[in-house]
LUMTORGU-483668 format. One record per residue (C-alpha): x, y, z; residue in one letter. Coordinates in steps of 0.5 Angstrom, whole numbers, padded with zeros to 4 digits, always signed. Layout:
N
XYZa...
***
This chain:
569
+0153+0079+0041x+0155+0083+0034x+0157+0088+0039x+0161+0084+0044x+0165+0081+0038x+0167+0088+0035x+0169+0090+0042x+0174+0083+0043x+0177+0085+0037x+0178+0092+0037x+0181+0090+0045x+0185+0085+0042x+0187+0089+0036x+0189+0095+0043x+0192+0089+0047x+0197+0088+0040x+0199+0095+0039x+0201+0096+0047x+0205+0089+0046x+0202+0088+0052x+0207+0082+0056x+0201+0080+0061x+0196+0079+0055x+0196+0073+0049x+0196+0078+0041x+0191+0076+0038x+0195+0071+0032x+0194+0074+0025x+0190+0072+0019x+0193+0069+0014x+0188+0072+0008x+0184+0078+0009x+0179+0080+0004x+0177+0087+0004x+0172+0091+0000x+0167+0085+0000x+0160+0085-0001x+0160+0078+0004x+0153+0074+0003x+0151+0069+0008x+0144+0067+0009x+0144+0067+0016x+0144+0075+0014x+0139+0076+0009x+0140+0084+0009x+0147+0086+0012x+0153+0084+0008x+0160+0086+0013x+0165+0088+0008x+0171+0084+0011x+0173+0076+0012x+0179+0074+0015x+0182+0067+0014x+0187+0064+0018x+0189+0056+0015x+0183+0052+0013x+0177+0056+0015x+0174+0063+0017x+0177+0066+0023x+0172+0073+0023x+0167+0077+0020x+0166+0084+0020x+0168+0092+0018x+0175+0093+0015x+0175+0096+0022x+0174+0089+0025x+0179+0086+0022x+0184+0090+0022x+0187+0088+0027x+0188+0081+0025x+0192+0084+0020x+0199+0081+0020x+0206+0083+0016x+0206+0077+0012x+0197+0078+0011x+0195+0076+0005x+0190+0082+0003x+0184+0081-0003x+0181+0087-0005x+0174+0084-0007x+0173+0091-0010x+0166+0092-0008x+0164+0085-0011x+0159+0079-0007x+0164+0074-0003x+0160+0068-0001x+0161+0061+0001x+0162+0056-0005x+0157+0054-0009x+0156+0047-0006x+0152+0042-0012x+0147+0038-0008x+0146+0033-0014x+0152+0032-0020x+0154+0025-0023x+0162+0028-0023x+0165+0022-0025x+0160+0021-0032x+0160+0028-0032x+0168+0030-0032x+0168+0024-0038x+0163+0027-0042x+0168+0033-0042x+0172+0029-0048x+0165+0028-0052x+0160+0032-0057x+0157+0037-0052x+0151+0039-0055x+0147+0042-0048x+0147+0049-0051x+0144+0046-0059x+0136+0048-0058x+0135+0046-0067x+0137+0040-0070x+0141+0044-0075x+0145+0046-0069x+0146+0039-0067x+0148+0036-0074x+0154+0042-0075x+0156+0040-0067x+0157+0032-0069x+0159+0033-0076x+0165+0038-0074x+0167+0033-0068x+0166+0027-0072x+0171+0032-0077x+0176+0034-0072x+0176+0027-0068x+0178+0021-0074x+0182+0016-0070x+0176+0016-0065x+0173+0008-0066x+0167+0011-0063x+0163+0017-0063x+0161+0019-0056x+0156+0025-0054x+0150+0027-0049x+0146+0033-0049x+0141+0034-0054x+0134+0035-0053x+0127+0032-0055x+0125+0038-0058x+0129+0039-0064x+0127+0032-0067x+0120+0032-0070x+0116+0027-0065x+0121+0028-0060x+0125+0022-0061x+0131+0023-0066x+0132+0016-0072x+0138+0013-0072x+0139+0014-0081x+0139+0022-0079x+0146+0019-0075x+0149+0015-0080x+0147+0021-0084x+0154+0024-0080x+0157+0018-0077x+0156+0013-0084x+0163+0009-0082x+0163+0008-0074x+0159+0008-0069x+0155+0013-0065x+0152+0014-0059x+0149+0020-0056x+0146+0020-0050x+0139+0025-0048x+0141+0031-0043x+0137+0027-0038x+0141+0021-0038x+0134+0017-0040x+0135+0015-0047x+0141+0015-0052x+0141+0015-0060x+0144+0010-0065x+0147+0010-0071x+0146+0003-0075x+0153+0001-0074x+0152+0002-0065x+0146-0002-0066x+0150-0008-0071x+0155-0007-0065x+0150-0009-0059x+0146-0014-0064x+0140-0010-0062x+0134-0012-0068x+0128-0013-0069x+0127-0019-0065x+0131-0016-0059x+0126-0016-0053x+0126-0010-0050x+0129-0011-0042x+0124-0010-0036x+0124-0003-0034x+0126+0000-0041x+0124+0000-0048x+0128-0001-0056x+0123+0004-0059x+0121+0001-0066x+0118+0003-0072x+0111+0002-0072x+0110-0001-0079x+0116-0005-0079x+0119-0007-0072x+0125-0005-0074x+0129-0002-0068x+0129+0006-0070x+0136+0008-0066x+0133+0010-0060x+0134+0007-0053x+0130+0008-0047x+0131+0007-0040x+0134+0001-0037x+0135-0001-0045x+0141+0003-0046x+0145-0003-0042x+0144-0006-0048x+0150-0001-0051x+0152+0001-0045x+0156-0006-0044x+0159-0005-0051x+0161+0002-0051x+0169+0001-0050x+0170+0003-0043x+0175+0007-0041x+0181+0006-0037x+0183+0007-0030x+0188+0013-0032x+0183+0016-0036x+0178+0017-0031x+0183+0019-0025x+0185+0024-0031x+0178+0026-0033x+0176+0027-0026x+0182+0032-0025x+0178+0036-0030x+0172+0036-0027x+0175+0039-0020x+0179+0044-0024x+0172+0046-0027x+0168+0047-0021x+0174+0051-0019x+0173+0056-0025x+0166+0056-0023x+0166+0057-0015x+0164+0050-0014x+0168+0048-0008x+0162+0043-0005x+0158+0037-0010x+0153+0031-0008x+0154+0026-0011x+0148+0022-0014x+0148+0015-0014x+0156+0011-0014x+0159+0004-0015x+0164+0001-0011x+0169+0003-0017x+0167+0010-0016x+0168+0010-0010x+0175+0008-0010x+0176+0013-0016x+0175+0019-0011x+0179+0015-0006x+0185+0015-0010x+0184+0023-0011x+0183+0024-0004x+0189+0021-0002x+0193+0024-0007x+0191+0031-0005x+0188+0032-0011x+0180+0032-0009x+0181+0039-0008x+0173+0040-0007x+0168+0036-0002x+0164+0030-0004x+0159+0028-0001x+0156+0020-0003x+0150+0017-0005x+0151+0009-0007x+0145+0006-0011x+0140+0001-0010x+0135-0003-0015x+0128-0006-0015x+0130-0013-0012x+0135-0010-0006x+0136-0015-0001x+0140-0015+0007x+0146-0018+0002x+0145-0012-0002x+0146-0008+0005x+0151-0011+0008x+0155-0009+0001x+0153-0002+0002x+0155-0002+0010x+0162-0005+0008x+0163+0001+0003x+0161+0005+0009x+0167+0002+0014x+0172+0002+0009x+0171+0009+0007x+0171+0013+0014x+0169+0021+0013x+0174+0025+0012x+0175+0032+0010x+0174+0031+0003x+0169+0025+0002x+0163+0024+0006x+0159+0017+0005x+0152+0016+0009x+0146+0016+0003x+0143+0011-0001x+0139+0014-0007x+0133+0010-0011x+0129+0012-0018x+0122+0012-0016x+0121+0013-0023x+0124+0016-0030x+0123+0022-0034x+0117+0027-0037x+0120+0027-0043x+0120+0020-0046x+0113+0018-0042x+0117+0016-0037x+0115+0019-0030x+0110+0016-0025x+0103+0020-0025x+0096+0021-0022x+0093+0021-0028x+0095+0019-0036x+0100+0024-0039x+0095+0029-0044x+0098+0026-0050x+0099+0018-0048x+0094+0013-0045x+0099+0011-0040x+0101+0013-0032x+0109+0013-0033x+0113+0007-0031x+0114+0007-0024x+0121+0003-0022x+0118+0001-0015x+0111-0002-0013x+0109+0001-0007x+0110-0004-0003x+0117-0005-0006x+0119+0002-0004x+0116+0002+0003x+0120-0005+0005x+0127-0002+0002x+0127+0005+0004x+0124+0002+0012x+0130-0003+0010x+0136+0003+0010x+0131+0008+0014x+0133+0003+0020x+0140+0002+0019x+0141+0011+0019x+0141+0012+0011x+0140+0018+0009x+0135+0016+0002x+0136+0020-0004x+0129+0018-0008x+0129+0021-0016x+0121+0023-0016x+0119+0027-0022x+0112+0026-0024x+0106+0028-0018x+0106+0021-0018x+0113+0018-0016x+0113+0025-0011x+0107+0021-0008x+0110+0015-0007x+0117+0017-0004x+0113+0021+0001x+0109+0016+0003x+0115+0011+0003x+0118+0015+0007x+0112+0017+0012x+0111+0009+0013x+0118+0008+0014x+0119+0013+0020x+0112+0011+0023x+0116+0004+0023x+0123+0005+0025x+0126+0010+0031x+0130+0016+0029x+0137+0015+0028x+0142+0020+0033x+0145+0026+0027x+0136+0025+0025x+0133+0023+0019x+0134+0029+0012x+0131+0024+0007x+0131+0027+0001x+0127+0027-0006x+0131+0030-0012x+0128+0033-0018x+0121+0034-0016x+0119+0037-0023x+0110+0036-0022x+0108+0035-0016x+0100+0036-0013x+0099+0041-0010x+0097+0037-0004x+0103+0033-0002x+0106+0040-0003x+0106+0040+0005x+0109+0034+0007x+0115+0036+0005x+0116+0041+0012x+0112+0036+0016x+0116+0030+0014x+0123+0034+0014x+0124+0031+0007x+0128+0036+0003x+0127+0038-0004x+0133+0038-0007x+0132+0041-0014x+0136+0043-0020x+0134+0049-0022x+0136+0050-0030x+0131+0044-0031x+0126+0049-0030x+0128+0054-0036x+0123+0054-0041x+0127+0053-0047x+0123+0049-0053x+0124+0042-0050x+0121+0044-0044x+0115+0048-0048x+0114+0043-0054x+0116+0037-0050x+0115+0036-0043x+0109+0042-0042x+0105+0039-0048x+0106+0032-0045x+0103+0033-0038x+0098+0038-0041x+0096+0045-0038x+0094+0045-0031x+0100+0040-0030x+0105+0044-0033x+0102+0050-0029x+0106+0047-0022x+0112+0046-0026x+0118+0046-0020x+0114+0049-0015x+0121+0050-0010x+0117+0058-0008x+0111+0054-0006x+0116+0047-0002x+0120+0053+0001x+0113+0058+0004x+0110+0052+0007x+0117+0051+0011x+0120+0045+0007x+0127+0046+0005x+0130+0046+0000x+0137+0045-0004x+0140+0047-0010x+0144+0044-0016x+0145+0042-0023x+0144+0035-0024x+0151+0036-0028x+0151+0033-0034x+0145+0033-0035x+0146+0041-0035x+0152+0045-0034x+0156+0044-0028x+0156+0053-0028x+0151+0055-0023x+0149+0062-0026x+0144+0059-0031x+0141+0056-0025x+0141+0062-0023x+0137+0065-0028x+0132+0061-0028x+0131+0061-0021x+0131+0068-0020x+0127+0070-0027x+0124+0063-0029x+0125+0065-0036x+0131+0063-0042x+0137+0066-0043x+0134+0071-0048x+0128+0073-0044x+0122+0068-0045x+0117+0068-0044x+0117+0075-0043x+0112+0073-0036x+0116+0069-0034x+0114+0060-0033x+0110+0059-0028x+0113+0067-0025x+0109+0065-0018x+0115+0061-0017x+0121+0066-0017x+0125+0067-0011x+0130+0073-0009x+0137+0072-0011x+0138+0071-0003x+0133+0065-0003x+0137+0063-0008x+0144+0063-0006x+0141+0060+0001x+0139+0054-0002x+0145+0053-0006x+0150+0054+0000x+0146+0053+0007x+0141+0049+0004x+0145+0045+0000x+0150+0044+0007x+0144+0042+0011x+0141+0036+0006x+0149+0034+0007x+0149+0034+0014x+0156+0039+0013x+0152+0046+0016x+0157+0045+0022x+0163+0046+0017x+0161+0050+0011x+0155+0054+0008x+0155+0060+0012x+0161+0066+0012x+0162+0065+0019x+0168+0064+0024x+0169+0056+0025x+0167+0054+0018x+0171+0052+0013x+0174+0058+0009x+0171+0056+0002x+0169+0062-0001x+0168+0066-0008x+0169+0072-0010x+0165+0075-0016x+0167+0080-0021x+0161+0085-0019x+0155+0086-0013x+0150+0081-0015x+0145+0085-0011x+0146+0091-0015x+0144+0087-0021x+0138+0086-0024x+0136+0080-0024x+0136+0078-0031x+0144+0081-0031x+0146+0075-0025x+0148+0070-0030x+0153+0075-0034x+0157+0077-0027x+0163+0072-0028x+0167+0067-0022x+0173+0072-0021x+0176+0068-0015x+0175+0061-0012x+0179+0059-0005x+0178+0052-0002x+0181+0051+0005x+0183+0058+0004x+0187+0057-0001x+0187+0060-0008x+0185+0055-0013x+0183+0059-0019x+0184+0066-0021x+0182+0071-0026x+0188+0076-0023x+0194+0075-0026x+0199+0072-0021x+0204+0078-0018x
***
């Protein structure tokens, strides 16, 4: 087939030179990049050299001989200058529209010490006076001492107004006294169901940390912003997935507002990337509940840029705040973690959307969530007929899972869809999350090589903003499972590592395929849509520990330059 393609082009390149009458020429590209190093994951070890572009999508593939003569006066030529070309990186699980607001506030995902925290809030506080509220997210359980912070260390920064800084996991927030006085939140406050208003142990008195479902109880006060602000904050967000070769995002878990945010974009022509929606469903979600979803489903037809067909569910919360359903109690806690569902619950909403052609989405952290998604999933596909594009249900995140359900992924055709910079080994993950599960648990810590090996699938993305929406940390780890700066010098559970093809498949195909898109994008292939990165160097050249370093050189979306490191001619 290769053959056959290079010998058409090269006929239609002869065809053109002879202005053949009797013939049709071959129309010319509008883009050439030449030069490349061109990954596709449907070829693991050839990297053709030249892409040809004509509109929106990619038109040939191959030798700079290939496509020359696609080449056309009015040919827009890319020199890539020996750098990796590949498809855009398409995020198989973000929350864009709190992650592009969160732009606006205290970013403290790269503090790792509580000394780094306070300078980040202090200087915002500092530099933002006017602010009536002081917004944040990103610190982690390890800086603090037992992992939970206290409010009197925020109203050491903050004395004068509120503030409100949520956990880079989106499962707990941090108070000063004056957001708890503004929430009413006191000792007498209940704590809601499914959430906790942590206390101090000798008083009860509320210590400025809220976990779970609690963290409405400040969420309904926190001033909302308006309309305008999140049309503008999310035109920030599309602008910094261009500068970071994101041409593709999933997102997980929308309201109906949200929806109709993206809509708006999309209408305006200004969602220059391609979403792909998941709504929500709650414990209690009923056939009036539904119907909502299926409406939202009509009103909001497939289009280029906005794709809605998945529902997403929580199986059960997080590691860090003792949260994550497990088989047996956390090292250091007597407790299993607190399911969302009971089993029954789960197994009746899941064959419920199952049977109406959903793709579910299920956040399954602890080896006892996975268990319990999967199962949900098994009975529901036992119970109701296969729906016509096929099922791909999904479980997201994935962080502990038994060695035992690790082949049901391949067997259920479940993908998992993981975040890979999760899985960096920085004080959270050792003095937190490892010391939480204990030994023999942390030892199967994101086991994506071992899902992938038994034939499951896999998917790729950041969980932004839960982490950075830039992919190369999640790269990083991917590939090395050590921190930025090199640690553990073995390697985290090093038996998980993948190869730099592994992993941009699952960040490409993988994640095109978990979004019933792989017929548009994720292959650098004739017919796809042309949304493609230009690098700064050969990643395949690099050693691995290097890849994080390489920068976004140039990001086309619908074979249109969206960002540029090159000045403009």
């Amino acid at each position: 087939m290769r053959v056959l393609n290079r010998f058409l082009l090269r006929l239609a390149g002869a065809v053109m030179f002879l202005h053949c009458p009797a013939v049709a020429a071959v129309e010319a590209a509008d883009v050439v990049i030449i030069n490349a190093r061109a990954f596709s994951a449907d070829r693991p070890s050839r990297f053709p050299d030249a892409v040809a572009i004509r509109g929106n999508r990619i038109q040939a593939v191959g030798t700079a001989n290939d496509i020359a003569p696609l080449r056309g006066d009015a040919t827009q030529v890319i020199d890539a200058h020996g750098a990796t070309v590949m498809p855009g990186f398409n995020d198989a699980h973000v929350h864009f529209l709190s992650g592009s607001l969160a732009l606006g506030w205290v970013q403290l995902l790269d503090a790792e010490t509580l000394e780094q925290i306070q300078h980040k809030i202090r200087n915002f506080a500092a530099t933002h006076p006017d602010q009536p509220w002081v917004l944040g997210r990103g610190w982690l359980y390890g800086a603090f001492a037992g992992g939970l912070p206290t409010r009197e260390q925020l109203d050491a920064l903050i004395p004068d107004r509120p503030a409100v800084m949520e956990c880079y996991d989106g499962h707990t927030k941090w108070l000063n006294t004056k957001a708890l006085d503004m929430a009413r939140i006191t000792a007498a406050t209940p704590d809601p169901p499914g959430g906790q208003i942590v206390r101090d142990p000798a008083t009860g008195k509320p210590t400025g940390v809220l976990k779970e479902s609690a963290q409405a109880l400040i969420d309904q006060v926190v001033p909302q912003p308006s309309r305008e602000e999140k049309l503008a904050a999310l035109a920030q967000g599309v602008a910094l997935a261009h500068r970071l070769g994101v041409t593709s995002v999933q997102e997980a878990g929308v309201d109906a507002e949200e929806l109709e945010l993206f809509d708006v974009l999309r209408q305006a022509g200004q969602l220059q990337l391609r979403m792909y929606v998941a709504l929500s469903a709650a414990p209690g979600f009923s056939a009036a509940d539904l119907k909502q979803l299926e409406t939202l489903r009509h009103q909001y037809p497939d289009s280029d840029t906005l794709k809605l067909g998945a529902v997403k569910l929580y199986a059960d919360g997080v590691v860090e705040s003792h949260t994550a359903a497990m088989l047996a109690p956390y090292a250091n806690r007597e407790t299993l973690g607190n399911p969302e569902f009971s089993p029954g619950e789960m197994n009746r909403i899941v064959k419920l959307l199952d049977g109406r052609g959903w793709q579910i989405w299920i956040h399954a952290i602890g080896d006892g969530g996975i268990r319990m998604a999967l199962a949900a999933i098994e009975s529901a596909q036992q119970s109701n007929p296969a729906p016509a594009r096929g099922r791909r249900h999904r479980l997201e995140h994935i962080e502990a899972i038994s060695a035992e359900d690790i082949p049901g992924f391949a067997r259920l055709g479940v993908i998992a869809s993981m975040q890979p910079f999760h899985a960096s080994p920085n004080q959270n993950i050792r003095d937190v999350w490892a010391v939480n599960l204990g030994p023999e648990r942390a030892a199967r810590a994101w086991s994506w090589k071992a899902i992938k090996d038994t034939g499951g699938r896999i998917a790729f993305g950041t969980d932004w903003p839960v982490v950075e929406l830039d992919p190369r940390p999640g790269l990083h780890t991917a590939l090395t499972r050590k921190t930025a700066a090199g640690l553990p010098a073995g390697g985290f559970v090093p038996s998980q590592r993948l190869s730099l093809h592994e992993v941009f498949a699952a960040y490409t195909s993988g994640a095109a395929y978990a979004a019933f898109d792989e017929a548009r994008v994720g292959m650098l292939a004739p017919g796809q849509l042309a949304d493609i990165v230009i690098w700064s160097a050969d990643l395949f050249a690099l050693p691995a520990e290097q890849v994080k370093d390489a920068e976004v050189r140039m990001n086309l979306f619908d074979g249109r330059i969206v960002f540029s490191e090159e000045p403009e001619s």
